[in-house]
N, C-alpha and C positions, 0 to 999 in steps of 0.2 A: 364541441370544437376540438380537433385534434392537436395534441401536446408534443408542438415540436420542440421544447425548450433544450431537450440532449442535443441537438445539431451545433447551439452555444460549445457546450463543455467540447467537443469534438472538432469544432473550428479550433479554438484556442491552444487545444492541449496540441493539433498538427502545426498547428503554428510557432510552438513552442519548441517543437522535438524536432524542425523541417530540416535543416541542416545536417543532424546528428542521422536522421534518418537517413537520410542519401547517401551519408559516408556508409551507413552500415545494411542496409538492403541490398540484396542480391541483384545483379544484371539477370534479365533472361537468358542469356546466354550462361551462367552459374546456378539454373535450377538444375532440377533432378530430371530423368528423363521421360519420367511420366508428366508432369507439370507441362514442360517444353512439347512433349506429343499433345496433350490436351491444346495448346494453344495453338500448337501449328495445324490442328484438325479444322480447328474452329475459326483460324482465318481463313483453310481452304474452303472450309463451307462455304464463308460469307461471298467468298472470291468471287465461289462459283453459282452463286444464287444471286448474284446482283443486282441487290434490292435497295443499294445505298448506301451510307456512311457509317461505320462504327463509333457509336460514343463510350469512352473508354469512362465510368464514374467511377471516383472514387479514384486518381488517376496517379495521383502523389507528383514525385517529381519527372512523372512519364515517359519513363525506362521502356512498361510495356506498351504504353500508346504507341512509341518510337517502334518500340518491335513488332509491332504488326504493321506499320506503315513498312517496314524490311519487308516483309511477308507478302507486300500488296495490297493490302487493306486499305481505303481511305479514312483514317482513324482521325479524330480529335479528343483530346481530353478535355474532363469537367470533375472538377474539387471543390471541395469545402474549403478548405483551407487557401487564404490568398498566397500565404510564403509557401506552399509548395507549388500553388500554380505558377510563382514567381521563377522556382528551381525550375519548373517541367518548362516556361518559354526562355530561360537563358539557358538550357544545354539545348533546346531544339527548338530553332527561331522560324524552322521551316514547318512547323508543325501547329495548329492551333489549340489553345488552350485556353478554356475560362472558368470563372469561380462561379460555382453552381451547389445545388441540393440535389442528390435522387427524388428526394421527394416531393419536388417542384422545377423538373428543369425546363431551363428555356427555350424547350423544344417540340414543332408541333406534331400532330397527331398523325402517324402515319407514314414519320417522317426517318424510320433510320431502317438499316439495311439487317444490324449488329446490335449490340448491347455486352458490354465486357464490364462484370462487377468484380474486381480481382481484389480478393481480402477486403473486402468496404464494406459489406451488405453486415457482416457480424456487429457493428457499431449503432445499429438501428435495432430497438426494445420489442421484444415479438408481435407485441400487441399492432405497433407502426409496421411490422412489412408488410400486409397486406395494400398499405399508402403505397410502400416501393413499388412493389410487383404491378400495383396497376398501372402505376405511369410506367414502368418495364413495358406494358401491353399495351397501353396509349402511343406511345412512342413507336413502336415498331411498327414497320411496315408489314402488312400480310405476307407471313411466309419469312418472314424475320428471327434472325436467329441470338439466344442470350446464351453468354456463360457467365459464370457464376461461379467462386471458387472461393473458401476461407474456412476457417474453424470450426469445427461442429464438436456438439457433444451430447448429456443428456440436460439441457438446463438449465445449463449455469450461468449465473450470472457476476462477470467479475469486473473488479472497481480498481484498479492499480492505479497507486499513487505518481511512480517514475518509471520511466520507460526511455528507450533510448539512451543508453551515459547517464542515469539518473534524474536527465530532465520531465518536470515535473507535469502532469498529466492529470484530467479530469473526466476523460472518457469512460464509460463502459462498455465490455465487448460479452455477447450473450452465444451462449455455447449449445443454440438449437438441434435438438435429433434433426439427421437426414430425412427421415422421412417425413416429419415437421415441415421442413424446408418445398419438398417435394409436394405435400398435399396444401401449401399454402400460393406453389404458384402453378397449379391445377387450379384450383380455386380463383385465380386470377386471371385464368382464362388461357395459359400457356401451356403447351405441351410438350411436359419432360419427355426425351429423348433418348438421356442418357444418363447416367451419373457412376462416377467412380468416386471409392473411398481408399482412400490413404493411410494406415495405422500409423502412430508415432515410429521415430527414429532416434537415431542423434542429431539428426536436422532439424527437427520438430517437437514440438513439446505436446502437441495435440492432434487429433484426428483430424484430418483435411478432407473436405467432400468438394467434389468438381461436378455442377451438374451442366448439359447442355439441352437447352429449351427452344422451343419455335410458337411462334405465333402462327394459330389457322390462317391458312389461307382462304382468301374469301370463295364462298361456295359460287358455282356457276351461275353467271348471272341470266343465261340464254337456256337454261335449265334443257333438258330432253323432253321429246315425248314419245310415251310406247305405243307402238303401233300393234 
């Protein structure tokens, strides 16, 4: 049976910091210019593949759900967390949002156009993303597109006690090699596309990887024949 018991510590500790958070996260429109190009790529993708709705997981107070619905997307967001879903429908009442799992959302097969994991997928234990990525491939419709963007590293596994203004925290965030990442959602059936990496700055304390994925499209169902 698989051990989702870390989704506990990860609901509560955003629960905790929800406020603190939003004062202190960046708008999209205050990322860097490669962030900002990777996003704006990847809703013209969706735009232009029109295969259905983007679910934003992992959505916080859905600054970026907002910014892709800017963009044209028809986005919604889905959290863990109820007090950030609470932030993401009192600043966007026009926008829908619900408290969900990656790794069980309530959504059916075949059914989304997009997939935007932006900084969320790092909070799930290496062993569980292979759980994520397949509802990542459950979920998408053939020919469907994920991004994917957060932390990487070689390994690590780190436990901080406060975060946000000091407020108090029980999550773990796991600091997978890219290409980790990359051979684990191969393996789930998706095909990386793309990926860029990011070295530290003074913006960042860690290496960022941005990958973009698609779901096969289903093969021809009226097949050929050679004559």
């Amino acid at each position: 049976m698989t051990d989702l018991s870390y989704l506990a510590d990860v609901r509560e500790s955003y629960d905790s910091v929800a406020a603190e958070y939003a004062r202190r996260v960046k708008f999209p429109a205050e990322l860097d210019p490669l962030s900002r190009a990777m996003l704006a790529a990847f809703a013209e993708a969706v735009r232009t593949a029109g295969r259905g709705a983007v679910a934003d997981m992992g959505c916080g107070p859905g600054r970026v759900t907002a910014h892709l619905a800017e963009l044209g997307v028809p986005a919604f967001g889905i959290d863990l967390s109820p007090a950030m879903v609470g932030l993401a429908r009192q600043a966007y009442p026009e926008l829908r949002f619900t408290v969900g799992s990656m790794t069980a959302p309530a959504i059916g097969d075949d059914e989304l156009g997009g997939i935007l994991a932006y900084y969320s997928v790092h909070h799930t234990p290496p062993e569980l993303l292979p759980v994520v990525f397949g509802e990542f491939r459950r979920t998408l419709a053939p020919g469907g597109l994920l991004m994917m963007a957060g932390p990487v590293g070689s390994g690590e596994h780190l436990r901080p006690t406060q975060a946000y203004g000091g407020r108090p925290v029980s999550y773990g965030s796991y600091l997978t090699p890219p290409d980790r990442l990359a051979e684990l959602l191969e393996e789930a059936g998706l095909v990386v596309t793309a990926r860029l990496l990011q070295a530290p700055d003074e913006g960042t304390k860690r290496t960022i990887a941005t990958f973009l994925a698609q779901k096969p499209e289903l093969p021809n169902a009226g097949g050929t024949t050679a004559c």
